[in-house]
N, C-alpha and C positions, 0 to 999 in steps of 0.2 A: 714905349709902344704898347698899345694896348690889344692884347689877344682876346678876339669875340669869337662866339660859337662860326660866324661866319667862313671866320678865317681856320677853324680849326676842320670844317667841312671841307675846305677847300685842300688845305693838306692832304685831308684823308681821301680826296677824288685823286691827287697828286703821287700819292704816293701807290693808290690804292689799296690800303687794307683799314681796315675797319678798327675805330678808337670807339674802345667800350665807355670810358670815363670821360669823356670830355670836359669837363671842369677841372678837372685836377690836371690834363696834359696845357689846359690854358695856362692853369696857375705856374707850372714847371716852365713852360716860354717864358711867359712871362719875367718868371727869376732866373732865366738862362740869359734874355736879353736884356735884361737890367744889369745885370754882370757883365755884358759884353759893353755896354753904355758906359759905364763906369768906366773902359781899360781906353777909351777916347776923352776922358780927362788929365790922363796922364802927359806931361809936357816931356817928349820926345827929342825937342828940337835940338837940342844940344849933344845928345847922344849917337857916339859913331854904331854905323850897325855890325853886327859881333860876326856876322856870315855873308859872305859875298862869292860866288862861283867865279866870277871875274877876277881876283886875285891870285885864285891858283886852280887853274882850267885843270880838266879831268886828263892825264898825257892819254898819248893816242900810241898805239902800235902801229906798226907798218903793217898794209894790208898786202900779204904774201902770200899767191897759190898755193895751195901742198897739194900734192897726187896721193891721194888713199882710196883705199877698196872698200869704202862705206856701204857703197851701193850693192856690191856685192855682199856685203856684209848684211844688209838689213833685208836684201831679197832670199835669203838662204833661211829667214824667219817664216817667209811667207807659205802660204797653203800652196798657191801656184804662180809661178812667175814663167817669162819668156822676153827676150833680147830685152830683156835691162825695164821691164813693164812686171808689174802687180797684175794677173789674169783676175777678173773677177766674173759673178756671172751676167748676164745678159738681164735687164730688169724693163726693158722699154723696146717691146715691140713695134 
């Protein structure tokens, strides 16, 4: 694949910020993608794949209420509170 100043414009609108060297971030695509070109030579077909989530799923816990006083807990932090509400102040007339 060939990286032109075009394409290296277009990145730099994409991503927005500003490529001070452009010739040398082409040239580095360039050998980044030449590498990745190479790893689609590789014949795969025979090989089993080494990781699969479908073989041993993540176990699940039972999803059980528990009654705790968090609430009170995290409103005894606050500047002001009232019936189980964070008071803040008024900002929209």
């Amino acid at each position: 694949m060939k990286i032109d100043e075009k394409l290296i414009q277009r990145l730099e609108n994409l991503s927005m910020i500003e490529i001070e060297d452009k010739k040398t971030m082409a040239e580095n695509l360039e050998e980044i993608v030449a590498f990745v070109e190479m790893l689609n030579e590789l014949d795969t077909e025979n090989i089993d794949a080494t990781f699969s989530t479908l073989d041993n799923p993540t176990p699940l816990r039972e999803d059980e209420p528990v009654k705790t006083d968090i609430i009170k807990e995290v409103l005894s932090h606050a500047p002001k509170a009232k019936d189980g509400y964070f008071i803040v102040p008024k900002i929209i007339e």
